[in-house]
N, C-alpha and C positions, 0 to 999 in steps of 0.2 A: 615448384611443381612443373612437369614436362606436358603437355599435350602438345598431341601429335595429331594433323589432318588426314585423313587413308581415305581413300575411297573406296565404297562398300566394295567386298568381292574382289577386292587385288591381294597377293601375298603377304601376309603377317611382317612385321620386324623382329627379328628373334629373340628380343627385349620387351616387344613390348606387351602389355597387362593386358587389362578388360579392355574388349574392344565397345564402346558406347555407341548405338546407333543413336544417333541425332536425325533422323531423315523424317519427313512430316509424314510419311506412308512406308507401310513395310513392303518388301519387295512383292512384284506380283508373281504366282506360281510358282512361289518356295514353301514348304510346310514349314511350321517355326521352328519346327524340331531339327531344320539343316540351316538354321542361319548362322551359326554358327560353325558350324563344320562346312560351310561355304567360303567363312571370311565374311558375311556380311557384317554381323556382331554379338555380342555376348547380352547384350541389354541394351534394350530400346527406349532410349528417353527423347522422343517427341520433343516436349518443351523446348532443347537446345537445339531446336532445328536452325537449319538458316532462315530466314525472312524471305518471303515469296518473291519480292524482288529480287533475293542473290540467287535463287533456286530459276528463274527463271535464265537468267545467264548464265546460270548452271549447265540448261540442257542442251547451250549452244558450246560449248565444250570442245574443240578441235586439237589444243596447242599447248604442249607444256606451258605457255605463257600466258595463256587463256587461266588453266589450271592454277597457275601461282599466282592470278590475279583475282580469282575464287577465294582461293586461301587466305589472302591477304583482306579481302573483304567481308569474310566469314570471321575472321579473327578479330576483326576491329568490331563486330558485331559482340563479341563474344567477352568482351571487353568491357561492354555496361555494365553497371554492378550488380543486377538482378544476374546477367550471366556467371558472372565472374564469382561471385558468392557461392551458386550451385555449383561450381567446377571445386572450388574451393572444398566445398563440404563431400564433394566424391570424390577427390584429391584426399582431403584427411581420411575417410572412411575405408582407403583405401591403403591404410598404413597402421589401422588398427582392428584385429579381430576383435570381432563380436559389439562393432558399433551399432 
């Protein structure tokens, strides 16, 4: 299975599926009815947020390399097997109608 990291509100990949929000807050002064026609996400699942520690070096954010060092630490996060089970079960869910 592929997951892919975006950040909320940047351009689609023209590949890719449901976009998942993972963010611990939805955006402020978006109705929900455009988070999706925003690019923020198609479905908001909390739960797989980052950890307030990664979120907080999150919002120090400057440098593609800042950024892939986010990724890289959000992914290893993501990795636990409570995460990785969920991914799993919206990975499969996501290859069969009417799960």
């Amino acid at each position: 299975m592929a997951v892919r990291v975006a950040r909320p509100g940047t351009d689609r990949n023209p590949s890719e599926g449901t976009r998942i929000g993972t963010v611990r807050r939805p955006p402020r002064g978006v109705p929900k009815a455009e988070f999706a026609m925003r690019n923020w996400y198609d479905v908001w699942f909390p739960k797989r947020a980052p950890s307030l520690e990664t979120m907080k070096r999150a919002q120090a954010i400057e440098s593609p390399a800042q950024w892939a060092a986010f990724k890289k630490k959000y992914r290893a996060e993501m990795s636990t097997p409570d995460a990785s089970h969920a991914i799993e079960l919206l990975a499969t869910s996501s290859h069969h109608a009417g799960f």
